[in-house]
Gaussian input, Z-matrix of N, CA and C with variables (Angstrom, degrees):
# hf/3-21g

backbone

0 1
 N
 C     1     B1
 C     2     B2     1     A1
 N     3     B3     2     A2     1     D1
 C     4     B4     3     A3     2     D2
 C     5     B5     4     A4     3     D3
 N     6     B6     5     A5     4     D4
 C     7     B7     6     A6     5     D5
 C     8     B8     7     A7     6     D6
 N     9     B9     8     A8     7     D7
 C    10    B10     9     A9     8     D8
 C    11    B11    10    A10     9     D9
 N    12    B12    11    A11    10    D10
 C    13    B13    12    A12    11    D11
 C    14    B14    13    A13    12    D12
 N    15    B15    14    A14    13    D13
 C    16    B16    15    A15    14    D14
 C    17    B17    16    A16    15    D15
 N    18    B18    17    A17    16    D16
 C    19    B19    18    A18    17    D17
 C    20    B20    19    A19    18    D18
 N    21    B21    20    A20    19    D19
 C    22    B22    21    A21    20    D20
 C    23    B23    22    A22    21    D21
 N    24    B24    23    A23    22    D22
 C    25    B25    24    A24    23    D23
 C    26    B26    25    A25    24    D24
 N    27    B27    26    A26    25    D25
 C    28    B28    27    A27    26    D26
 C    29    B29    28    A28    27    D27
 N    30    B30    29    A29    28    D28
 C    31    B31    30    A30    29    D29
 C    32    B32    31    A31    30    D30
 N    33    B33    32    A32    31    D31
 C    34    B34    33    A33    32    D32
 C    35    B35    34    A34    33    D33
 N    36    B36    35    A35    34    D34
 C    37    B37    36    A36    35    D35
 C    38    B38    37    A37    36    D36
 N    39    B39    38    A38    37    D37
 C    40    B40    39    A39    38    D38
 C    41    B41    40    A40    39    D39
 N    42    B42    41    A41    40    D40
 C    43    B43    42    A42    41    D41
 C    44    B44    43    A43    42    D42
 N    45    B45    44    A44    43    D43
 C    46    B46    45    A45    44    D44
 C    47    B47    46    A46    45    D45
 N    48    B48    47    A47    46    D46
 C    49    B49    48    A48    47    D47
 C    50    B50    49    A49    48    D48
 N    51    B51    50    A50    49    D49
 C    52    B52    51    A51    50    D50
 C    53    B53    52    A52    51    D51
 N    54    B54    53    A53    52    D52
 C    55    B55    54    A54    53    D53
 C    56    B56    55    A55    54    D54
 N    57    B57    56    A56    55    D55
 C    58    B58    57    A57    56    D56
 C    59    B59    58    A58    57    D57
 N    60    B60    59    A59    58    D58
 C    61    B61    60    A60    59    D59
 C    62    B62    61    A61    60    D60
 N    63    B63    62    A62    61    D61
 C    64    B64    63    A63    62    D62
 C    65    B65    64    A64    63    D63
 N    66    B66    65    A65    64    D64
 C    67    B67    66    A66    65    D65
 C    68    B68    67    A67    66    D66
 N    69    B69    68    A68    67    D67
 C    70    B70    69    A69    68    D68
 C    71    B71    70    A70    69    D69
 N    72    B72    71    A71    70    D70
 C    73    B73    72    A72    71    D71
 C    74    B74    73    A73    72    D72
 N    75    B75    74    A74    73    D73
 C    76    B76    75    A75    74    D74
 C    77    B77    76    A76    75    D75
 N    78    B78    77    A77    76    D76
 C    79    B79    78    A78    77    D77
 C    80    B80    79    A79    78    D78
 N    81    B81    80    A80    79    D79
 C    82    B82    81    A81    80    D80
 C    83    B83    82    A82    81    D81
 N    84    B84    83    A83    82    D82
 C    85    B85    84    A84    83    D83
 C    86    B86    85    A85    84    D84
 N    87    B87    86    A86    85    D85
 C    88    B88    87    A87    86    D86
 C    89    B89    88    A88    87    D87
 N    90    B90    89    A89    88    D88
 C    91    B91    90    A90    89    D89
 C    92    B92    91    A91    90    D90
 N    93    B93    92    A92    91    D91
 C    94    B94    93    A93    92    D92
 C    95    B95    94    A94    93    D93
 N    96    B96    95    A95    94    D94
 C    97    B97    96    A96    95    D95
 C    98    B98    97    A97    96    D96
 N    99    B99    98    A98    97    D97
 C   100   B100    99    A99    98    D98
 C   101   B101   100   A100    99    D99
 N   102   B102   101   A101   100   D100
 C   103   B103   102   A102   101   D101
 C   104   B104   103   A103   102   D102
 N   105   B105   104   A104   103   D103
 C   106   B106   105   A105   104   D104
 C   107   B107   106   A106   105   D105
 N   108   B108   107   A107   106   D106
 C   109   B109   108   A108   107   D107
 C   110   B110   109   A109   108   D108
 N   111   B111   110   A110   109   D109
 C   112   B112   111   A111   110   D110
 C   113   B113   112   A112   111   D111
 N   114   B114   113   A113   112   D112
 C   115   B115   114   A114   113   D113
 C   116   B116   115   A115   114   D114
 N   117   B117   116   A116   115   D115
 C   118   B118   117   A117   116   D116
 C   119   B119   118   A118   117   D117
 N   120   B120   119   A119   118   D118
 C   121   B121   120   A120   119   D119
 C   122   B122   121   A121   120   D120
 N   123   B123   122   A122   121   D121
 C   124   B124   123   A123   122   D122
 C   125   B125   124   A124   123   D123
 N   126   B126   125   A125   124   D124
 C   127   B127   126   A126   125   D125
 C   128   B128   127   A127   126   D126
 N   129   B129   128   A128   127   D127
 C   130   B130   129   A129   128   D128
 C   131   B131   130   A130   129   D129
 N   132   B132   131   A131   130   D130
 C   133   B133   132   A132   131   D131
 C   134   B134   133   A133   132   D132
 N   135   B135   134   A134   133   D133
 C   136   B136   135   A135   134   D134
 C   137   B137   136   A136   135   D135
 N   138   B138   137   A137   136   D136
 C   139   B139   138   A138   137   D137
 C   140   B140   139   A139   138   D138
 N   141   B141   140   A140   139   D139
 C   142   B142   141   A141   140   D140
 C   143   B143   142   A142   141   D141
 N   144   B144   143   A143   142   D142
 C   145   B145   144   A144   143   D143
 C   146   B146   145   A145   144   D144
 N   147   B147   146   A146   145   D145
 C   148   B148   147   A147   146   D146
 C   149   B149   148   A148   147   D147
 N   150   B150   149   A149   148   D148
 C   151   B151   150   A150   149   D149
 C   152   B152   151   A151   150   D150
 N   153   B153   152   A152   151   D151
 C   154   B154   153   A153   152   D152
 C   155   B155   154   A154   153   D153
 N   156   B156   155   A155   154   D154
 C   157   B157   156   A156   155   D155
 C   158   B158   157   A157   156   D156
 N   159   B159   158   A158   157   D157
 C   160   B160   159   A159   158   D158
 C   161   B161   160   A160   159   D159
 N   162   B162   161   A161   160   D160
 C   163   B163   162   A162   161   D161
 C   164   B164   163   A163   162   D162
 N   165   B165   164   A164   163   D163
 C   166   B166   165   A165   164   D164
 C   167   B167   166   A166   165   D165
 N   168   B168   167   A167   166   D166
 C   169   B169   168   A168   167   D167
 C   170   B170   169   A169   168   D168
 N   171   B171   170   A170   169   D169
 C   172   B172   171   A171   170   D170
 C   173   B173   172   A172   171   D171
 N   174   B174   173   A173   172   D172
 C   175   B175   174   A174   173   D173
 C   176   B176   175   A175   174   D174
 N   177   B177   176   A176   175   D175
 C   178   B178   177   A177   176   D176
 C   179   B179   178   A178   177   D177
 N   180   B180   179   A179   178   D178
 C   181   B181   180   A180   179   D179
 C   182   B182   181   A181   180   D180
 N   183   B183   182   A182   181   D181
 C   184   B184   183   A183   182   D182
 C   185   B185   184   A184   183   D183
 N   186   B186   185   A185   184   D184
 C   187   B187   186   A186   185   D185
 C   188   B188   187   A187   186   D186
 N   189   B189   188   A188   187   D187
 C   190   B190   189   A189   188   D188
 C   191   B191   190   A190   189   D189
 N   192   B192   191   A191   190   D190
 C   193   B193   192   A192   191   D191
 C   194   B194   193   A193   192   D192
 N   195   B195   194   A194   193   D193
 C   196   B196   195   A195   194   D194
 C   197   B197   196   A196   195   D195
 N   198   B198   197   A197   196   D196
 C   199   B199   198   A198   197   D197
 C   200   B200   199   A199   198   D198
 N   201   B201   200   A200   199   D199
 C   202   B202   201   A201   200   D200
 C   203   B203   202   A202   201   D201
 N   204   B204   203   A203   202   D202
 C   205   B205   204   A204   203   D203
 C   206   B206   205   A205   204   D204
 N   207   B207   206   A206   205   D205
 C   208   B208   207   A207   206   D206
 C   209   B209   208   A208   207   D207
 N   210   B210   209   A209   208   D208
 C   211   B211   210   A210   209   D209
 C   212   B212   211   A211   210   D210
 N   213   B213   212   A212   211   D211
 C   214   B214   213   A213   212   D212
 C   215   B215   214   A214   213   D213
 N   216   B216   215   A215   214   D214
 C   217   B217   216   A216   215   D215
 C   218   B218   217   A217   216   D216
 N   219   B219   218   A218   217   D217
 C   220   B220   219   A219   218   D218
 C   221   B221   220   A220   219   D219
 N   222   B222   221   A221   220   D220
 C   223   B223   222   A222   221   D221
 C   224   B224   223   A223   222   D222
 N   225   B225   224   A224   223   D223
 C   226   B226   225   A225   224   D224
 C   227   B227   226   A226   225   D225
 N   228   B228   227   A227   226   D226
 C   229   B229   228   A228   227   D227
 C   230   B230   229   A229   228   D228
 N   231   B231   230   A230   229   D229
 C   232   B232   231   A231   230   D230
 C   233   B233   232   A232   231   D231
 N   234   B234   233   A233   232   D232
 C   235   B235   234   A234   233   D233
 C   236   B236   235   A235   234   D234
 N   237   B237   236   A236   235   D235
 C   238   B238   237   A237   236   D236
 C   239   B239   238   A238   237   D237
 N   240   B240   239   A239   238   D238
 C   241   B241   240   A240   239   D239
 C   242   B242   241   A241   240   D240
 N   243   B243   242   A242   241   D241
 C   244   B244   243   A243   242   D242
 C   245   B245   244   A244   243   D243
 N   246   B246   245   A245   244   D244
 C   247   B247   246   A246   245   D245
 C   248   B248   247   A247   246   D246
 N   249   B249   248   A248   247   D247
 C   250   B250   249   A249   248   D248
 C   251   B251   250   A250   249   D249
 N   252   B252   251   A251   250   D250
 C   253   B253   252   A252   251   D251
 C   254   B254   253   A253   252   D252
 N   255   B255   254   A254   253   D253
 C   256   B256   255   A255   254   D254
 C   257   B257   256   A256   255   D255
 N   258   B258   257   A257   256   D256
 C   259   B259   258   A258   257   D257
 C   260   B260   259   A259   258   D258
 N   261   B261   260   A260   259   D259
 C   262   B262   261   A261   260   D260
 C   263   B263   262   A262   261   D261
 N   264   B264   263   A263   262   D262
 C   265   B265   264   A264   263   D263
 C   266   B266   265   A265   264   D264
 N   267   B267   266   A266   265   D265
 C   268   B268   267   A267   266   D266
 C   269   B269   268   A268   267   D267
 N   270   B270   269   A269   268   D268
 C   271   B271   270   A270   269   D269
 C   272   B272   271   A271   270   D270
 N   273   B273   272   A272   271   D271
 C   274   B274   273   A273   272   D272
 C   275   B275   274   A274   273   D273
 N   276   B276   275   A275   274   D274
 C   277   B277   276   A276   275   D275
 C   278   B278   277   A277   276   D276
 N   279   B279   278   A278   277   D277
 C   280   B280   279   A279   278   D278
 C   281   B281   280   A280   279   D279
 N   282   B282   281   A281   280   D280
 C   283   B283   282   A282   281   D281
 C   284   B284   283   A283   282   D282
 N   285   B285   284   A284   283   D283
 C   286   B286   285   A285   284   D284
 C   287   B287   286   A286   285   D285
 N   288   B288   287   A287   286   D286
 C   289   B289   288   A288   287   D287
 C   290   B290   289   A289   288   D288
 N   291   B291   290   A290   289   D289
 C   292   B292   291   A291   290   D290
 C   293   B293   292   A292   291   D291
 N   294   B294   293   A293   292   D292
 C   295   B295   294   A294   293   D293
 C   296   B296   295   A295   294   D294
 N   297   B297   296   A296   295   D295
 C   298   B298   297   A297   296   D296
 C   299   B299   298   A298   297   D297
 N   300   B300   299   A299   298   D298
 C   301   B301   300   A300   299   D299
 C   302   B302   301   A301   300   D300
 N   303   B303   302   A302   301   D301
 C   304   B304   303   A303   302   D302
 C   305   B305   304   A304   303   D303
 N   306   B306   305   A305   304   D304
 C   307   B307   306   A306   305   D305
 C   308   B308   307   A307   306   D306
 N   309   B309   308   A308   307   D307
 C   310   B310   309   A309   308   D308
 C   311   B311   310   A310   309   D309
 N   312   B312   311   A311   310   D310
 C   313   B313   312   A312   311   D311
 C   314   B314   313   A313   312   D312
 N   315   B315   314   A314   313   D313
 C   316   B316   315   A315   314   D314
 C   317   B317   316   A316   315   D315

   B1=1.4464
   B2=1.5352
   B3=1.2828
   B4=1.4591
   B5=1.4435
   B6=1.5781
   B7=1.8151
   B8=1.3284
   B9=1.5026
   B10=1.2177
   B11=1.6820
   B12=1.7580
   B13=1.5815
   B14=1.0438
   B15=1.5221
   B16=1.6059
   B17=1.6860
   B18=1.8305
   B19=1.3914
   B20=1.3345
   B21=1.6163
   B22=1.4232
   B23=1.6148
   B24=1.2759
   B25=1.7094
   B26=1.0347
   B27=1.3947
   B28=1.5137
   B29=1.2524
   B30=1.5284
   B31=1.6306
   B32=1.6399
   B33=1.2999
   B34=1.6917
   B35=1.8033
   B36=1.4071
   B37=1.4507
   B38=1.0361
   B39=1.9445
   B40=1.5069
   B41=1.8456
   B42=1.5711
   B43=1.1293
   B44=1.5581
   B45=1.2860
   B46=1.4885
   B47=1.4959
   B48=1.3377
   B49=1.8041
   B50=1.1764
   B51=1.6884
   B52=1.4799
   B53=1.5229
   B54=1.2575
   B55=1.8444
   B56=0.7573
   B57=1.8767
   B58=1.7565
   B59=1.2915
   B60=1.2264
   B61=1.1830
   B62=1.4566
   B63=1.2002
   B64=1.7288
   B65=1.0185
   B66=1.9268
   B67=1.2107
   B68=1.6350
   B69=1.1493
   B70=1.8429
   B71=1.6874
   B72=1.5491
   B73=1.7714
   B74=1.5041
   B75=1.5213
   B76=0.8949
   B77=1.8916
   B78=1.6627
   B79=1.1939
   B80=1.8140
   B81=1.6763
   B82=1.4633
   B83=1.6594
   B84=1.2338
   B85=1.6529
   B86=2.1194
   B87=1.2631
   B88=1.3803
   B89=1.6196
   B90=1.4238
   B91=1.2948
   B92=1.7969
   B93=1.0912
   B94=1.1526
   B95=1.4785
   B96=1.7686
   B97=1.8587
   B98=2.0062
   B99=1.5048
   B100=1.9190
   B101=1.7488
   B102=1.5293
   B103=1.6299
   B104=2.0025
   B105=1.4380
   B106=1.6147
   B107=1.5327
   B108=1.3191
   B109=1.8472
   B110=1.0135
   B111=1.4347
   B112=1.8355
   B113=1.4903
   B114=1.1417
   B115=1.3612
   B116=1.3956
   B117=1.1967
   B118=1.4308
   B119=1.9275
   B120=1.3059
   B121=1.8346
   B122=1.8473
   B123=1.0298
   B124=1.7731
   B125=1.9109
   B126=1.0549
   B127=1.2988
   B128=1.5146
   B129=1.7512
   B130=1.7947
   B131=1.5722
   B132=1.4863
   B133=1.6605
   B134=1.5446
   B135=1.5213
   B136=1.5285
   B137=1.4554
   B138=1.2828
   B139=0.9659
   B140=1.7123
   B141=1.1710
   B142=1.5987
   B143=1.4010
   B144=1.3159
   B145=1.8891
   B146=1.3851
   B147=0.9315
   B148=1.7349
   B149=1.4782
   B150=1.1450
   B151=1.6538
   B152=1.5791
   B153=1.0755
   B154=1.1597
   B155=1.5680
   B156=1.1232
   B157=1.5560
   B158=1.6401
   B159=1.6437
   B160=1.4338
   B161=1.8557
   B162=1.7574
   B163=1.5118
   B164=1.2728
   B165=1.6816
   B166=1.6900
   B167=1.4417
   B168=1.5467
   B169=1.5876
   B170=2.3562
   B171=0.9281
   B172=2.0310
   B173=1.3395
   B174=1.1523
   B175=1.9651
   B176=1.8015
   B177=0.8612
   B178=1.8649
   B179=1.2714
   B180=1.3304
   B181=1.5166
   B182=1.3772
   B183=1.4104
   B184=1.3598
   B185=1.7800
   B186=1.3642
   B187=1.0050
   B188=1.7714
   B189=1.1128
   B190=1.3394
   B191=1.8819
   B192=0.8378
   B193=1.3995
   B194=1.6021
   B195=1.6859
   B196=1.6602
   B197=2.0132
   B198=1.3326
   B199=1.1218
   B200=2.0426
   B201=0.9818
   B202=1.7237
   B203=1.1130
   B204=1.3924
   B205=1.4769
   B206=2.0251
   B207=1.4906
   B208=1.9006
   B209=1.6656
   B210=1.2884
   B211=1.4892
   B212=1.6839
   B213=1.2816
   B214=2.0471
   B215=1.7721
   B216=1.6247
   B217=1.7242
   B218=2.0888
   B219=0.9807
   B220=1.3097
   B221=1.3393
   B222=1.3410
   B223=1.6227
   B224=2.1519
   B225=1.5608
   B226=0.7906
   B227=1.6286
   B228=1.2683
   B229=1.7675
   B230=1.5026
   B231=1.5362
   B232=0.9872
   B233=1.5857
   B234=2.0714
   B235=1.3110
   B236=1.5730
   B237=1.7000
   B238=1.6905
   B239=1.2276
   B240=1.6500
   B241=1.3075
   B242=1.4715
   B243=1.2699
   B244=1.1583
   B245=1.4556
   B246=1.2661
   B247=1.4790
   B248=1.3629
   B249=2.0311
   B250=1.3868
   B251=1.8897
   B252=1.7130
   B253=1.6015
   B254=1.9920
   B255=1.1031
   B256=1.6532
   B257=1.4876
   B258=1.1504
   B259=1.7942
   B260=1.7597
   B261=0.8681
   B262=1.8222
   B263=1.8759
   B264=1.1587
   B265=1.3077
   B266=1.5866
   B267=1.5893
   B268=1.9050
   B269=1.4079
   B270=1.2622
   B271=1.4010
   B272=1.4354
   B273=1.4634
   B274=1.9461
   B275=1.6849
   B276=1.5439
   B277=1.5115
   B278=1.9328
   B279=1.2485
   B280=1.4421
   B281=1.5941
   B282=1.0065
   B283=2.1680
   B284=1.2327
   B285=0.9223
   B286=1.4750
   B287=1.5193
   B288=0.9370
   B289=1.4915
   B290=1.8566
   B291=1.1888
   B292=1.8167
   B293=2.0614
   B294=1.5834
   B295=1.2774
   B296=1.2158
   B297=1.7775
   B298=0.7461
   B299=1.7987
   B300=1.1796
   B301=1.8381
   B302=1.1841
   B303=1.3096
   B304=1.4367
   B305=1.1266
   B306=1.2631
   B307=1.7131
   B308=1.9055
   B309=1.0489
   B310=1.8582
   B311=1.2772
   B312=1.2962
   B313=1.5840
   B314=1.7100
   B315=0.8240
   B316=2.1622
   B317=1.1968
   A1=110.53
   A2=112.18
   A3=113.74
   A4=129.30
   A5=98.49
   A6=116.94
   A7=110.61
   A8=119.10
   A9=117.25
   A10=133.84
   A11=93.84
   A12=103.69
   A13=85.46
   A14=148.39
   A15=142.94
   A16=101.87
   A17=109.13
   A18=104.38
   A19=125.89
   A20=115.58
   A21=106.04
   A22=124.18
   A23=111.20
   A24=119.20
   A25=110.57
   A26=137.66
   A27=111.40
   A28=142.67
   A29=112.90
   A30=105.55
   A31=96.13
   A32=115.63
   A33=119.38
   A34=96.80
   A35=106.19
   A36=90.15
   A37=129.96
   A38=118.85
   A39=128.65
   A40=93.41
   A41=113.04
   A42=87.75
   A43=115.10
   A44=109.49
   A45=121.98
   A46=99.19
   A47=125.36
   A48=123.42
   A49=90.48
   A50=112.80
   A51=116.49
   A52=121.86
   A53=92.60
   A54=92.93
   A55=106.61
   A56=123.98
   A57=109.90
   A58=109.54
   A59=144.78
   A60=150.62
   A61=117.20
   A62=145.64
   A63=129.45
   A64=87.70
   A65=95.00
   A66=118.94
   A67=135.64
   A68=96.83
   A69=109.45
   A70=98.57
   A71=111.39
   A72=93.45
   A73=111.71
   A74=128.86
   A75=122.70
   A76=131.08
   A77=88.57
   A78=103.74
   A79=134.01
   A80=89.27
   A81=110.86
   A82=99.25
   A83=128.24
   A84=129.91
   A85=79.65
   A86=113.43
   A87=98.46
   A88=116.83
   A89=130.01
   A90=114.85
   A91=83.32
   A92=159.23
   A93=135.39
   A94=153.23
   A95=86.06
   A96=90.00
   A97=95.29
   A98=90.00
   A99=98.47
   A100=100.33
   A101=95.81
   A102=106.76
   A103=121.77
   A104=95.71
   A105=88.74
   A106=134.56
   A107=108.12
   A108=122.11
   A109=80.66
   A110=139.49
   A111=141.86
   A112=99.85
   A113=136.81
   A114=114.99
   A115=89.63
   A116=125.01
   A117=117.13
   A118=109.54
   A119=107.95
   A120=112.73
   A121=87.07
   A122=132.17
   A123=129.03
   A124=74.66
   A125=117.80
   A126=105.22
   A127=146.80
   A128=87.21
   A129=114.38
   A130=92.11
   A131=115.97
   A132=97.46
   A133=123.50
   A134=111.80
   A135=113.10
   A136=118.83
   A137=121.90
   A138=114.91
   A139=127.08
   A140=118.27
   A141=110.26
   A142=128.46
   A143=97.51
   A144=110.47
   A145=117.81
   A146=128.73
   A147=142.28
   A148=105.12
   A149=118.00
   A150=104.34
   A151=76.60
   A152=152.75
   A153=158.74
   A154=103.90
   A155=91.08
   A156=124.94
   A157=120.16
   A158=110.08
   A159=104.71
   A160=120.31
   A161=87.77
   A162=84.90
   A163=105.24
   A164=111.40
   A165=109.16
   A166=104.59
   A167=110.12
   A168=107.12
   A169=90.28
   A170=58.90
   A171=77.35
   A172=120.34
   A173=104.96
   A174=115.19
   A175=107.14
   A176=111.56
   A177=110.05
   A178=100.99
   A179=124.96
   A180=127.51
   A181=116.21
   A182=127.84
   A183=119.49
   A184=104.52
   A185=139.20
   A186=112.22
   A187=132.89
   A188=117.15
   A189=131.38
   A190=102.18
   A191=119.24
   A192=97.39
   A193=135.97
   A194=112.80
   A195=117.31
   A196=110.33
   A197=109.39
   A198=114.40
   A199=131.20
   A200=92.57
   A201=118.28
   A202=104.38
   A203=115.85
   A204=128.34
   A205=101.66
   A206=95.26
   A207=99.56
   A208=83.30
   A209=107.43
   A210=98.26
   A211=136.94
   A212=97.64
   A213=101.97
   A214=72.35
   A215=105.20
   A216=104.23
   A217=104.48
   A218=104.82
   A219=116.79
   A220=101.90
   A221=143.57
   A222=141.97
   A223=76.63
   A224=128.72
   A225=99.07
   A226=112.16
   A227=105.78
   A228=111.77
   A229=91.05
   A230=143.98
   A231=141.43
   A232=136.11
   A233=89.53
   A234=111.52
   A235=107.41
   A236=106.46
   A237=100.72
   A238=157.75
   A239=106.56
   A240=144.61
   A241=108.93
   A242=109.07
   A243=123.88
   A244=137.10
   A245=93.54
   A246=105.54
   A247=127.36
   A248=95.75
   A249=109.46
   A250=134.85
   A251=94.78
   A252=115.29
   A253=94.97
   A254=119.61
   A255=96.66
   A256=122.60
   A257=103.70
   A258=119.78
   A259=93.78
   A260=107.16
   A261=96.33
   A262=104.07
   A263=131.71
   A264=127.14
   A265=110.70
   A266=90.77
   A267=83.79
   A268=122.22
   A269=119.13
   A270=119.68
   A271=116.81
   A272=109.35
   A273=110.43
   A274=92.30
   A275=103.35
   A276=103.56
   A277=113.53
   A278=100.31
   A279=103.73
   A280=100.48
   A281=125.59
   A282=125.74
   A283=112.91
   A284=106.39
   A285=102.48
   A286=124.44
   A287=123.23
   A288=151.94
   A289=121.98
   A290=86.03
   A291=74.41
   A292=107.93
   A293=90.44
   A294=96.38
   A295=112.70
   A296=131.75
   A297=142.03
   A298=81.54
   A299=123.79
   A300=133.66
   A301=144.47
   A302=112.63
   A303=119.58
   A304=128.40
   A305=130.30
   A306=133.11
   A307=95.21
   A308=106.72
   A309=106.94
   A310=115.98
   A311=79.16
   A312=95.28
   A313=125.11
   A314=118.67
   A315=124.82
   A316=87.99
   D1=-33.05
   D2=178.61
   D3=-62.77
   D4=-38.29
   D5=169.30
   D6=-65.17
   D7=-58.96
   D8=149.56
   D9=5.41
   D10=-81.40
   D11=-173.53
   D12=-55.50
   D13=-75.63
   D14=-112.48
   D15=-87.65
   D16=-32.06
   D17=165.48
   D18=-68.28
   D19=-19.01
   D20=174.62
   D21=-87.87
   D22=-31.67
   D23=150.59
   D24=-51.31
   D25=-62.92
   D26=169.57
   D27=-59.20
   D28=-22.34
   D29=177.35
   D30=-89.09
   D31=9.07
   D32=175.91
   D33=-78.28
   D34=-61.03
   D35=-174.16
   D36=-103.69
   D37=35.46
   D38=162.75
   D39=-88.03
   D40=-16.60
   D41=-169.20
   D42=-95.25
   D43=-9.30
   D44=-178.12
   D45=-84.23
   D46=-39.91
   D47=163.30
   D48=-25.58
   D49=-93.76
   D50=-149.15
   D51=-53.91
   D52=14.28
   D53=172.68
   D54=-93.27
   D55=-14.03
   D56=-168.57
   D57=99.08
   D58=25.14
   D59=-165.49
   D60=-114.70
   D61=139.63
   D62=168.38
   D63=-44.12
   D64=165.53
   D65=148.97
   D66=-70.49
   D67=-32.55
   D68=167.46
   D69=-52.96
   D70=-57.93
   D71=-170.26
   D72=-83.15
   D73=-27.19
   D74=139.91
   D75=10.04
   D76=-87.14
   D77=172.23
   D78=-49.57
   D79=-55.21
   D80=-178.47
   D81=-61.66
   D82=-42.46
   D83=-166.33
   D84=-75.21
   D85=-58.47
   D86=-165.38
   D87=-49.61
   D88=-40.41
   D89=-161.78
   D90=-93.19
   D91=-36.96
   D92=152.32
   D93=-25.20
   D94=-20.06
   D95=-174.66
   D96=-115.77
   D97=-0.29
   D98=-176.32
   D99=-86.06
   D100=-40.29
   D101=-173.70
   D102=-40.50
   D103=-40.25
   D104=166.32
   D105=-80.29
   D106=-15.84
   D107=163.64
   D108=-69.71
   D109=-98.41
   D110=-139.35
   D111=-53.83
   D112=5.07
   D113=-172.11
   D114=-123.81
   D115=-50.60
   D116=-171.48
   D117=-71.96
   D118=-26.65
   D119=177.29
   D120=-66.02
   D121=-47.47
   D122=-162.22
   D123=-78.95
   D124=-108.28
   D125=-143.06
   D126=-3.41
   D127=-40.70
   D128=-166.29
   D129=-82.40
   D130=-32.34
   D131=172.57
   D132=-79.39
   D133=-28.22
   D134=163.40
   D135=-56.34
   D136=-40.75
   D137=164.11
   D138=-62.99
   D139=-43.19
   D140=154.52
   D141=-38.38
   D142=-52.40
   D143=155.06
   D144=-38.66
   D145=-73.76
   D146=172.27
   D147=-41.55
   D148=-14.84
   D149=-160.42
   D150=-131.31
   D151=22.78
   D152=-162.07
   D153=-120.24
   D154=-67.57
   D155=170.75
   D156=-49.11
   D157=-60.20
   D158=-177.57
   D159=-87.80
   D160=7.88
   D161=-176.90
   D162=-117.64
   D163=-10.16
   D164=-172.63
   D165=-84.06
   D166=-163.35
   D167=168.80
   D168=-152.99
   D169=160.67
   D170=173.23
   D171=62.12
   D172=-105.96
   D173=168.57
   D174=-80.90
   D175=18.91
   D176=-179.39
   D177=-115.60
   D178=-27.73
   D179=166.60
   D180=-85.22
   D181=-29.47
   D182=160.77
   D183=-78.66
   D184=-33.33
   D185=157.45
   D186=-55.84
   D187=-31.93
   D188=171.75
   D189=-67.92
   D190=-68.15
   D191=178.09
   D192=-70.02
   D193=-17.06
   D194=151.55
   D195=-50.72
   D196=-65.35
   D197=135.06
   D198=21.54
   D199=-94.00
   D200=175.84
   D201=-62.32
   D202=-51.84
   D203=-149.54
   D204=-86.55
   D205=-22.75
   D206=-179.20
   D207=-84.55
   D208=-88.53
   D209=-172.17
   D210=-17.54
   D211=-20.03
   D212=-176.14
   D213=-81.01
   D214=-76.43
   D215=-140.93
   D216=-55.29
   D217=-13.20
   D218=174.46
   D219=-61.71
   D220=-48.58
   D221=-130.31
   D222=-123.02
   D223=-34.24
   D224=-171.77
   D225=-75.50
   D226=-27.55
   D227=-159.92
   D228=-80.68
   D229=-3.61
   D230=168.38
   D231=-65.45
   D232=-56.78
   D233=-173.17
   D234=-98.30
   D235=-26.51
   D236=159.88
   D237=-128.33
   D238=7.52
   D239=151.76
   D240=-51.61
   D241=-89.59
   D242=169.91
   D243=-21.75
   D244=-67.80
   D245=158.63
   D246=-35.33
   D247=-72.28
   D248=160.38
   D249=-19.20
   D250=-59.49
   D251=172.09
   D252=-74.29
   D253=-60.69
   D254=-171.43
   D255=-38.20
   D256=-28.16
   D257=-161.94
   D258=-90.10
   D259=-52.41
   D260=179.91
   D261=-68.42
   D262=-45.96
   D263=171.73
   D264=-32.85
   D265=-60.98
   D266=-175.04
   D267=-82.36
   D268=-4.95
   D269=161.10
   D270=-88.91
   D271=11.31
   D272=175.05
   D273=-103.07
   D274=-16.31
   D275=-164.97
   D276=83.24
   D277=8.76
   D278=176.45
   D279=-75.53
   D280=-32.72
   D281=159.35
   D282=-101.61
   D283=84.30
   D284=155.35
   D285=-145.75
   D286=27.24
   D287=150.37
   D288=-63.64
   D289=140.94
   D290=175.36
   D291=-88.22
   D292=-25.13
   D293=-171.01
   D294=-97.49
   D295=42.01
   D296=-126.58
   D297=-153.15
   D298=-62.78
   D299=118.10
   D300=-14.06
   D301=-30.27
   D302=-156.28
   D303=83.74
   D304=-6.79
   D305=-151.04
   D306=-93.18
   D307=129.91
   D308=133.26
   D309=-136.12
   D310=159.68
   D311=-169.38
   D312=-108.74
   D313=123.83
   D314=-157.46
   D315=-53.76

């Protein structure tokens, strides 16, 4: 789930590149329009968790709560780690490339 989030923010803001857009908004439009997949893909598995949990017994409840507990720090180091580190990169100027992304542009 974790590779996940970071693959869907990124093909979020190769696709806002090719619109022609900075990379600063780029970015900000990318983890914004990724944020409702990553939240609803984490939820529907926490919730498997929860129902994991109140219906299992022994090692299914410690699996169910390792579980819960990857999925939160997963969705946080996604939507605000990440972010966090993208945003200082391009203000060091360490992103600021298009091909830096992958993108060119015709």
């Amino acid at each position: 789930m974790a590779v996940d989030a970071n693959v869907l923010i990124y093909a979020r803001i190769r696709e806002e590149l090719a619109k022609g857009i900075s990379i600063k908004s780029a970015v900000e439009k990318g983890f914004q329009e990724a944020m409702s997949s990553i939240v609803d893909s984490n939820v529907t598995t926490i919730i498997a968790g929860l129902v994991l949990y109140f219906l299992g017994s022994g090692s299914v409840k410690g699996f169910a709560i390792t579980l819960v507990i990857g999925i939160l720090v997963s969705m946080f180091t996604a939507l605000i780690v990440t972010k966090f580190i993208m945003r200082l990169a391009i203000n060091a100027g360490l992103l600021n490339k298009l091909s830096h992304f992958r993108v060119k542009r015709g």
